[in-house]
C-alpha positions as CSV (number, residue, x, y, z in Angstrom):
1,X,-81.7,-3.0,6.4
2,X,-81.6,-3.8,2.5
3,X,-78.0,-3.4,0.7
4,X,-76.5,-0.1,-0.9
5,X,-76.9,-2.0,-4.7
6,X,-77.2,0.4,-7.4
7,X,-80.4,1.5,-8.3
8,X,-81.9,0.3,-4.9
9,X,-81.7,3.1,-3.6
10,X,-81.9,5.4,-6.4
11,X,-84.6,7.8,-5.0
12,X,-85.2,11.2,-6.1
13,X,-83.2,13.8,-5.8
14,X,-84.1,15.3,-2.6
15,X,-84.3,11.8,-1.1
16,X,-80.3,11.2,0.7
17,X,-81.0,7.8,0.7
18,X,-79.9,8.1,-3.0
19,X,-76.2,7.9,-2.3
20,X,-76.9,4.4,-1.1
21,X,-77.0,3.4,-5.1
22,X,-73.1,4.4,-5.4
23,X,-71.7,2.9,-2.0
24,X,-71.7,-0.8,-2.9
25,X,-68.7,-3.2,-2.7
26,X,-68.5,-5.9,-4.4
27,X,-66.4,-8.2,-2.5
28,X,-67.1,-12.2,-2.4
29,X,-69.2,-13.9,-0.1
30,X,-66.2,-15.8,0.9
31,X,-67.7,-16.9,4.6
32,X,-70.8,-17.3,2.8
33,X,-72.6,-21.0,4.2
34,X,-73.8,-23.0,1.1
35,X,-77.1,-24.1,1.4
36,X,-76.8,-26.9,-0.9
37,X,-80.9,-26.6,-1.0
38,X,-80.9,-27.0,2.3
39,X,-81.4,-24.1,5.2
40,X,-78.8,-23.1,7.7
41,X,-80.3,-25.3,10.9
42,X,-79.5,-22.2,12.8
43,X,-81.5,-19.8,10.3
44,X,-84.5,-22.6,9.7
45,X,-86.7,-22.1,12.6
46,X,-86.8,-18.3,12.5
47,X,-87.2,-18.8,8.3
48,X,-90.5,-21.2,9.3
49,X,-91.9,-18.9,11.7
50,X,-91.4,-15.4,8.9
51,X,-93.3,-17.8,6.7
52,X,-96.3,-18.2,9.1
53,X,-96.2,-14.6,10.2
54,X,-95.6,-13.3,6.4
55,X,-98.3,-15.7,5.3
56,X,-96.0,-16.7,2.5
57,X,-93.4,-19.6,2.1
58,X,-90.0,-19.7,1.1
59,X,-89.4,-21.0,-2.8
60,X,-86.1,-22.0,-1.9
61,X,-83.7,-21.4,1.1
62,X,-81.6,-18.1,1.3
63,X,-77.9,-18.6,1.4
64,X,-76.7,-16.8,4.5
65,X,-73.3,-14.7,5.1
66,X,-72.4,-15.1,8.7
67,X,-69.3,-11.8,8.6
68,X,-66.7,-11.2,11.0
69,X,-67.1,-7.7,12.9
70,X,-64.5,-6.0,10.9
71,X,-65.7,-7.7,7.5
72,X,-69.4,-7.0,7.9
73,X,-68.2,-3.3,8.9
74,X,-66.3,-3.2,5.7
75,X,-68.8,-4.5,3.4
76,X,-71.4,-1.9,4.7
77,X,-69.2,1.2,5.0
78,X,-69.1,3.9,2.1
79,X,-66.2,3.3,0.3
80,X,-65.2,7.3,-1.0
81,X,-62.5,6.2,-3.1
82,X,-64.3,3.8,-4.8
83,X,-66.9,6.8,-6.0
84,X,-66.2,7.3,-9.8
85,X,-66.7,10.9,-11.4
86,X,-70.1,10.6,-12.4
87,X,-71.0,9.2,-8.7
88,X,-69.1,12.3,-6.6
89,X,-71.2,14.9,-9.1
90,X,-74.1,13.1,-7.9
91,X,-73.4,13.5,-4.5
92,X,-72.1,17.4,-5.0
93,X,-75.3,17.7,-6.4
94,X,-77.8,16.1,-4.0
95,X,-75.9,18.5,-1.2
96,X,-76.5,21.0,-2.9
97,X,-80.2,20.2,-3.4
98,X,-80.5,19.5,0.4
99,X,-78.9,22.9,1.1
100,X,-81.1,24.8,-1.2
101,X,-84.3,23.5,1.1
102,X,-82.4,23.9,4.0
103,X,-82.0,19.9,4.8
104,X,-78.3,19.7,4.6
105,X,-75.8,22.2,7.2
106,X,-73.1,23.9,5.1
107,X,-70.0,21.7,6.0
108,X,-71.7,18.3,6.3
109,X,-70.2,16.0,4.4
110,X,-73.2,13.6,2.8
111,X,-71.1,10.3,2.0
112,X,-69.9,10.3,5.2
113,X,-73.6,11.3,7.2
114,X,-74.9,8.5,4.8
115,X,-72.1,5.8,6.0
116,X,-72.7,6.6,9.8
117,X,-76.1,6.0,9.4
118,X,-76.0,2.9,7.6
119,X,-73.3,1.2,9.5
120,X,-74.8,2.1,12.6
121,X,-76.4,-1.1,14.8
122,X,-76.6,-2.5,11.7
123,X,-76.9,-6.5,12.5
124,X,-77.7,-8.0,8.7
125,X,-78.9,-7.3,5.6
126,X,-80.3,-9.4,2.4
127,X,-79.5,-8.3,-1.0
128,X,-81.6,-8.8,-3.7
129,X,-79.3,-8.9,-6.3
130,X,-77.4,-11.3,-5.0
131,X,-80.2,-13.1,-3.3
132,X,-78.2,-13.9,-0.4
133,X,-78.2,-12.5,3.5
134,X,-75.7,-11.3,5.3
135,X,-74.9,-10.8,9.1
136,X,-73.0,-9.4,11.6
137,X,-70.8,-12.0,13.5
138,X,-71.4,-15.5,14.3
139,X,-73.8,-15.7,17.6
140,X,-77.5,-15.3,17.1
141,X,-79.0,-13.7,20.3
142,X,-81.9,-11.8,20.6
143,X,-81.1,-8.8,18.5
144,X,-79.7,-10.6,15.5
145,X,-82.6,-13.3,15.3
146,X,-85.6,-10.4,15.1
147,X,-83.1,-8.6,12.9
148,X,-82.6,-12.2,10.6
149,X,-86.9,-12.4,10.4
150,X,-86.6,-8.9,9.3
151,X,-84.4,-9.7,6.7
152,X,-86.2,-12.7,5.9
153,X,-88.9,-11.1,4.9
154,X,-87.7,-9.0,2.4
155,X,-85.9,-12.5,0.9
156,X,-90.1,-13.7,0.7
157,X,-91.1,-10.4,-0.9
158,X,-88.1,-10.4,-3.1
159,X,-88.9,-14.2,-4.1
160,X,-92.5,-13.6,-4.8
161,X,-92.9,-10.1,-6.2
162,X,-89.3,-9.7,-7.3
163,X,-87.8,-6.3,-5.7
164,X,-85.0,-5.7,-8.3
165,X,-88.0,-5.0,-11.1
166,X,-90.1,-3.1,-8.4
167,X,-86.8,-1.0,-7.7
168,X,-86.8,-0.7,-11.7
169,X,-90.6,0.4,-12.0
170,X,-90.0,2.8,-9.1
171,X,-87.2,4.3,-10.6
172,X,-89.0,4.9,-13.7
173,X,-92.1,7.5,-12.1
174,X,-89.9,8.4,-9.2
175,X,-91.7,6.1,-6.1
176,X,-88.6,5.1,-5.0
177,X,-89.8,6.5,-1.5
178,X,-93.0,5.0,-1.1
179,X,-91.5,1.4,-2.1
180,X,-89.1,1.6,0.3
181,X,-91.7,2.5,3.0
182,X,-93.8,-0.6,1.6
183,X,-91.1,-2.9,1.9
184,X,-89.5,-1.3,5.1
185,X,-93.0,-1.5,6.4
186,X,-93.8,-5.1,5.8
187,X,-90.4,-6.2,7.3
188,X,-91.1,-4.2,10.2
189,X,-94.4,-5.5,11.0
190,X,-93.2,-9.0,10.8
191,X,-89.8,-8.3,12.5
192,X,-92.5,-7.0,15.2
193,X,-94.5,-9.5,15.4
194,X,-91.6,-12.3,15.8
195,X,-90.2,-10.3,18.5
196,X,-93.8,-10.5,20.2
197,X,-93.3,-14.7,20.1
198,X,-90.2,-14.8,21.5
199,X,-89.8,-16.6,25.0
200,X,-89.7,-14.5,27.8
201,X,-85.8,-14.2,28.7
202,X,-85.0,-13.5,25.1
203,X,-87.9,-10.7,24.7
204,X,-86.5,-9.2,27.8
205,X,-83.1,-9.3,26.0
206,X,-84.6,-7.8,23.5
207,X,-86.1,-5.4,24.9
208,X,-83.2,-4.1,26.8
209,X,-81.5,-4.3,23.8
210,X,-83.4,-2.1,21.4
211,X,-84.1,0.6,23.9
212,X,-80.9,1.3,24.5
213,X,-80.5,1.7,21.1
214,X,-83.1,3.5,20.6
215,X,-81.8,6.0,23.5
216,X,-78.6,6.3,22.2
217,X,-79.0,6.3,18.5
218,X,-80.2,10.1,17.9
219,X,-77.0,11.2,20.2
220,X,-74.4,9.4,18.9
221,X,-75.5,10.2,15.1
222,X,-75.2,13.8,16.4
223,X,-72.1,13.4,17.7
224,X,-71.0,12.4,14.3
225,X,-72.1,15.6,13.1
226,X,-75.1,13.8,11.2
227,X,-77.8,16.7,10.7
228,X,-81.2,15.4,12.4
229,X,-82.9,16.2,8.8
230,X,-81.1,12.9,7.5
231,X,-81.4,10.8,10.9
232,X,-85.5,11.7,9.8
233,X,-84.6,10.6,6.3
234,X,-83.2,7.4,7.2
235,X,-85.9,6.6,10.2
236,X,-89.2,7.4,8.1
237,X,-89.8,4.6,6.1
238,X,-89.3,2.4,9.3
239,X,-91.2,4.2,11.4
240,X,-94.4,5.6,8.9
241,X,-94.0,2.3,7.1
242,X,-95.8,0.2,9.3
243,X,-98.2,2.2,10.0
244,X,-99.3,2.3,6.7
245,X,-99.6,-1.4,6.0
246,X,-101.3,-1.2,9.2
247,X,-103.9,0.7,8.2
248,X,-104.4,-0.6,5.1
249,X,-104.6,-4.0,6.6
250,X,-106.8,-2.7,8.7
251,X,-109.3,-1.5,6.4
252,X,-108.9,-3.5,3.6
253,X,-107.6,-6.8,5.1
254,X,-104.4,-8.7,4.9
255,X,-104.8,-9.6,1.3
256,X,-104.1,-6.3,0.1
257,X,-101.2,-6.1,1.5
258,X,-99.8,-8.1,-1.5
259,X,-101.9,-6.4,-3.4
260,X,-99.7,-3.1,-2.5
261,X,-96.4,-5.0,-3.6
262,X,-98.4,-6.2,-6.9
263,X,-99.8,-2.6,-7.5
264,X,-97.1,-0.3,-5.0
265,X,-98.3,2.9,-4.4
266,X,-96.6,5.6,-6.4
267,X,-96.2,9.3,-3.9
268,X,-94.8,9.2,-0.4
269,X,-98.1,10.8,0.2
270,X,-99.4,7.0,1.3
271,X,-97.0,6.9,3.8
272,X,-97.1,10.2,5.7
273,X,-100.7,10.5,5.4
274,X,-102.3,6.7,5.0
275,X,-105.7,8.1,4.5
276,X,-104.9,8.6,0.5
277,X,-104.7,4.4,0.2
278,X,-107.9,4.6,1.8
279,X,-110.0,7.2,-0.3
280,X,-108.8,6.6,-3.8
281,X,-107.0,9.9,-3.7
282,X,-105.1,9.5,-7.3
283,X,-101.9,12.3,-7.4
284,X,-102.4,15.5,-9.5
285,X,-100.3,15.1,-12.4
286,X,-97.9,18.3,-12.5
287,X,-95.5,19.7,-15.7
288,X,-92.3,20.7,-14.5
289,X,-91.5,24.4,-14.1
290,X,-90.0,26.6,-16.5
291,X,-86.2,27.8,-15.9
292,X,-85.9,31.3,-17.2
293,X,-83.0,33.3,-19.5
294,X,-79.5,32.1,-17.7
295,X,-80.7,29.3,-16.2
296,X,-79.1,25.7,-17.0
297,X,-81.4,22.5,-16.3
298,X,-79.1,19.9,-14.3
299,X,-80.7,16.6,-14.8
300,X,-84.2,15.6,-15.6
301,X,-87.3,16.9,-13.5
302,X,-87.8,15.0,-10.6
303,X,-90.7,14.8,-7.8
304,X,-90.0,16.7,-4.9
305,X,-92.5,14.4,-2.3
306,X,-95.5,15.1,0.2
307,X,-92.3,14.1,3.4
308,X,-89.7,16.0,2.0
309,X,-92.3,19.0,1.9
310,X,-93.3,18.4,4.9
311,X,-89.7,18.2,6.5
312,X,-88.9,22.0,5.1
313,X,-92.1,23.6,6.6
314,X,-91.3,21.7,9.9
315,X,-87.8,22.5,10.2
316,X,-89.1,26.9,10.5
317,X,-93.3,26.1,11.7
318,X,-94.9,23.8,14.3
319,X,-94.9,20.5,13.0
320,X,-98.6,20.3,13.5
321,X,-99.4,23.0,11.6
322,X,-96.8,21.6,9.1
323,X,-98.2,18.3,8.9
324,X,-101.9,19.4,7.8
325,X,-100.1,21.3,4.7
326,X,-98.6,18.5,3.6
327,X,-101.4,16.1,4.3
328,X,-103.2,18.4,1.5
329,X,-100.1,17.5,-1.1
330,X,-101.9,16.7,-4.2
331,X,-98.7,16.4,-6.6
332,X,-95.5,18.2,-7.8
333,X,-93.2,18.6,-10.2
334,X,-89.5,19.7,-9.4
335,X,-86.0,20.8,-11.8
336,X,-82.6,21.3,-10.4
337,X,-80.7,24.1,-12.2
338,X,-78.0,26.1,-12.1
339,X,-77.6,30.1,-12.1
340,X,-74.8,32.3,-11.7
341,X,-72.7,29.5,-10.8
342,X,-75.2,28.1,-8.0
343,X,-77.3,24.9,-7.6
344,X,-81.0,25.9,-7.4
345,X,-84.0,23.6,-7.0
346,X,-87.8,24.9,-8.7
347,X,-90.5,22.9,-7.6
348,X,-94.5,23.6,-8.3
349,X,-97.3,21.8,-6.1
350,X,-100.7,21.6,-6.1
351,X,-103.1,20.9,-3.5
352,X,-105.9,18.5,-3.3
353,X,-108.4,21.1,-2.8
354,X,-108.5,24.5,-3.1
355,X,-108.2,25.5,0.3
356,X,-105.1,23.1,0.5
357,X,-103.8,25.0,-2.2
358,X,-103.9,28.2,-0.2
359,X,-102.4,27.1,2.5
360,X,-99.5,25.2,0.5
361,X,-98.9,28.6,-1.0
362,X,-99.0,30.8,2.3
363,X,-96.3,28.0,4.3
364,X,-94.3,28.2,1.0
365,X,-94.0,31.7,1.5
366,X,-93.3,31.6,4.9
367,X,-90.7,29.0,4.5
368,X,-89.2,30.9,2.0
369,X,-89.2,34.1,4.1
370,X,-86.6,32.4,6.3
371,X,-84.3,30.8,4.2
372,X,-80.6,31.1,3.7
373,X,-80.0,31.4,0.1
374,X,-82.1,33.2,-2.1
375,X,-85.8,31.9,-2.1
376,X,-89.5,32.7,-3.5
377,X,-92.8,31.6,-3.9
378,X,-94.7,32.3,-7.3
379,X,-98.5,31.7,-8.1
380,X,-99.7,30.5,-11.1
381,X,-103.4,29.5,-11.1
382,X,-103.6,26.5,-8.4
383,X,-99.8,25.6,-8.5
384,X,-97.6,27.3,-6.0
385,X,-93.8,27.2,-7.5
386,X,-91.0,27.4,-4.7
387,X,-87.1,28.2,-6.3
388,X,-84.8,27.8,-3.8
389,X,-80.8,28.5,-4.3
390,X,-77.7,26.5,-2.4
391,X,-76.7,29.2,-0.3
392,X,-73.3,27.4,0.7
393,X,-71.7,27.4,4.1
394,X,-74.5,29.1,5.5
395,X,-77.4,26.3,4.6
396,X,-79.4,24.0,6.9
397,X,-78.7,23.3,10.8
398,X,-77.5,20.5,12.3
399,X,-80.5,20.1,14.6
400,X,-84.0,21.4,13.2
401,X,-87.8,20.5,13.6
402,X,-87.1,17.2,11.7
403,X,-87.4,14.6,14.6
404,X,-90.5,16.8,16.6
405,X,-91.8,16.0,12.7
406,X,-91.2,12.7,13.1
407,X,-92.8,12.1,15.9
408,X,-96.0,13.7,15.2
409,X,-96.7,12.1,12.4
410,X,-96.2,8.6,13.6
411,X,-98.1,9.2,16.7
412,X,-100.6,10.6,14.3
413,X,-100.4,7.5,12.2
414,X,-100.3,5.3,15.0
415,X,-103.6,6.6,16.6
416,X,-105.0,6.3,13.1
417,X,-104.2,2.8,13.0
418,X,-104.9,1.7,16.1
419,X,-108.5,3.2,15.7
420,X,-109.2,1.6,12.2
421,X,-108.2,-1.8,13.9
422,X,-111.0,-1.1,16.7
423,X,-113.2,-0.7,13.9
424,X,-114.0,2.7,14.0
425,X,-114.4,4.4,10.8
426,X,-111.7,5.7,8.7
427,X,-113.1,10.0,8.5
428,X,-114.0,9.4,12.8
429,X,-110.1,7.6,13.1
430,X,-108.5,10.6,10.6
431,X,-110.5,13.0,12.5
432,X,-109.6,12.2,16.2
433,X,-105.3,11.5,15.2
434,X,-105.5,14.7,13.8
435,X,-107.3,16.2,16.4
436,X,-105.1,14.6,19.1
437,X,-101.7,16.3,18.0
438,X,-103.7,19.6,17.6
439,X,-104.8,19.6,20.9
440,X,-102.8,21.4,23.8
441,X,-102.4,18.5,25.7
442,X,-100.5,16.8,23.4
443,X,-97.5,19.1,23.4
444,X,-95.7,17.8,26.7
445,X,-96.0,14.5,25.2
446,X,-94.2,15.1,21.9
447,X,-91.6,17.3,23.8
448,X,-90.8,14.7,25.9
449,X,-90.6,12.4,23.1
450,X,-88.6,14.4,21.3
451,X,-86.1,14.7,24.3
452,X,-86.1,11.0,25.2
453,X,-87.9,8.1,23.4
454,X,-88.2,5.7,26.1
455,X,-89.4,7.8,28.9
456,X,-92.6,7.2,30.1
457,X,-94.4,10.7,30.5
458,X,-95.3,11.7,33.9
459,X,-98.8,10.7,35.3
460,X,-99.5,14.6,35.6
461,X,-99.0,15.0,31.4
462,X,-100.2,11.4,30.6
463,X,-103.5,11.6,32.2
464,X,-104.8,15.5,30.9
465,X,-103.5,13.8,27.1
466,X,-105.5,10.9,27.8
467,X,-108.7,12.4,28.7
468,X,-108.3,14.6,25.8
469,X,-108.2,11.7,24.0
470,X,-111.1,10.0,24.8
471,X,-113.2,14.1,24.7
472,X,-111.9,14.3,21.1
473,X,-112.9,10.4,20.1
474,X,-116.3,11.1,21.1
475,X,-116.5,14.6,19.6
476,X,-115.6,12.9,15.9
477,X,-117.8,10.4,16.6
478,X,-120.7,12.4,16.4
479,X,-119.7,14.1,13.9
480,X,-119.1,11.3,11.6
């Protein structure tokens, strides 16, 4: 988990992770353990092993925070009061941004969906502002040591490739999204792969210790009235993340990993569909809409993102279906305006081909069909421009197509990936994920899934999926 600093976070606007950027605290590191140039002796062995997995080492050693329960809770809790006039706007806005797409449900409150997702099973976090690392209590078991090597490795990429001036860079062209999946991503993979060395009694712990949480997390963030859309939000660069690196390690080798901190990519496109970092696709660049007689611009024009596409048309249309629109996301353009007293949001995309133009336009229209507030679709040439207006109470739903979205697109990823590190070609691994979630026999699979992510589907489900698998492999083989 990496800090709520300002400008971290500072996403575009249809990204809720952006109300990270105005919920820091400042407070000392009072229980903070000098290191004097010297590591924590409980910290060192876990820092020498990150090295070794990261393939980097340590310039110097990270000061480490070790936080009471109730102190590390209130260093990482949203602080309302705190908010200054210019940072509760920013939040009144983004709500109504994420109502106008139908993201946000009416009477959710956003600082306070934000804060239960941030403070929830959160063990530590490294800031790189401060270049320090803080966590959660005093005893390192299982948990907080795979949770300490994934913050450890955001202290190496922060040390070699500087993530404040990334953060800067990203904020400038608006990749605030796919850095954070980069990032999330590589700490993942290494946080993975330390969790895969430890002993046997301590992986068990592990184990048992993550599952539950993963069991538990989606229910008790909906018990805190969190909308699913954000849960989604929060999970994706985690979960997609990964996959990406893994596929580009894959396919390009381990090297370029660095090579993506050095040169990050610049859409959330790479992350939802990992085949662009593959083929050279280069975004479409797009000029932002017009706004018409009595419309007020309310900001600057902002992207509006391959995911966050993809989330909309997911939330009314099967996510498969959903997934291959956005996977033909070329590039966008988006304003947020007001008219007649209401927040509305105009965004124009183009496709990557033309046929992916066409269908951007016909889901647009679709989706707009069904939406609260007032919504349309408009056509000019290739670009298809969506305006959608904050319809107020009655925007969004608490629970929508966002974690069924989810889930298809990392298992799509994920077969991807595994398939590029077998080797296979990267149009006969692209051609047999996508085929996979297409098919049929997928669909128990992601409903069950969906309902529970640590059940292990029924041998009766499992084994139709798998030889659908295995008939669909063989079937892009041939063709590519």
């Amino acid at each position: 988990m990496m800090p709520s600093a300002p400008g971290w976070f500072r996403a575009r606007a249809l990204s809720v992770l952006a109300v990270f950027a105005i919920a820091a605290t400042s407070a000392p590191f009072a229980h903070a353990v000098s290191t004097n140039g010297r590591w924590d002796q409980r910290v060192l062995p876990i820092a020498k092993q990150v090295e070794q997995l990261r393939g980097l080492k340590f310039e110097h050693p990270v000061p480490i925070a070790f936080l009471s329960e109730a102190a590390f809770e209130q260093k990482v809790t949203v602080k309302q009061g705190k908010l200054s006039a210019d940072d509760k706007a920013e939040v009144k806005r983004a709500e109504a941004q994420l109502r106008s797409v139908g993201l946000l449900a009416g009477d959710v409150n956003l600082i306070d969906a934000v804060s239960s997702l941030r403070t929830a099973g959160a063990l530590a976090y490294y800031d790189p502002k401060t270049k320090r690392a803080t966590v959660r209590g005093k005893v390192l078991d299982a948990a907080t040591k795979v949770t300490l090597a994934h913050e450890l490795t955001h202290a190496l990429q922060d040390q070699h490739f500087d993530l404040v001036e990334l953060q800067r860079a990203a904020d400038r062209n608006h990749s605030s999204d796919a850095l954070k999946a980069l990032v999330e991503g590589d700490a993942v993979r290494v946080q993975q792969l330390y969790a895969d060395q430890l002993p046997g009694d301590e992986r068990a712990q592990y184990d048992k210790t993550r599952n539950a949480a993963a069991g538990n997390a989606l229910d008790e963030a909906r018990a805190k009235g969190v909308p699913d859309s954000l849960v989604t939000i929060f999970q994706s660069p985690y979960t997609l993340g990964p996959l990406m690196l893994q596929v580009v390690k894959a396919t390009k080798g381990e090297h370029a990993i660095d090579g993506l901190f050095r040169d990050p990519p610049t859409t959330d496109s790479a992350y939802l569909t990992p085949t662009t970092l593959v083929d050279g696709a280069k975004p479409t660049k797009v000029a932002p809409p017009a706004l018409a007689a009595g419309e007020r611009a309310d900001g600057k024009p902002e992207v509006f993102g391959a995911f966050a596409l993809y989330l909309i048309l997911a939330a009314r249309s099967d996510p498969v279906a959903a997934l291959a629109v956005a996977d033909g996301w070329a590039g966008d353009s988006m304003v947020t305006f007001e008219r007649d007293g209401t927040t509305c949001v105009r965004a124009s995309f183009a496709g990557r081909t033309k046929d992916a133009s066409d269908a951007l336009r016909d889901a647009l229209r679709q989706w707009a069909r069904g939406a609260a507030g007032a919504a349309d679709v408009q056509q000019d040439g290739a670009l298809s421009t969506l305006t959608a207006c904050d319809p107020g109470a009655a925007g969004g739903t608490r629970r929508d197509g966002s974690v069924a979205a989810l889930t298809v697109a990392g298992v799509r990823n994920a077969l991807l990936a595994t398939m590029a590190e077998q080797g296979v070609g990267i149009k006969t691994a692209d051609c047999t994920a996508n085929g996979v979630v297409s098919d049929p026999a997928f669909r128990p699979i992601l409903d069950a899934a969906v309902a529970d992510p640590n059940a292990t589907p029924e041998s009766s489900v499992f084994e139709p999926f798998r030889q659908s698998v295995l008939a669909i492999a063989a079937e892009c083989a041939a063709k590519h």
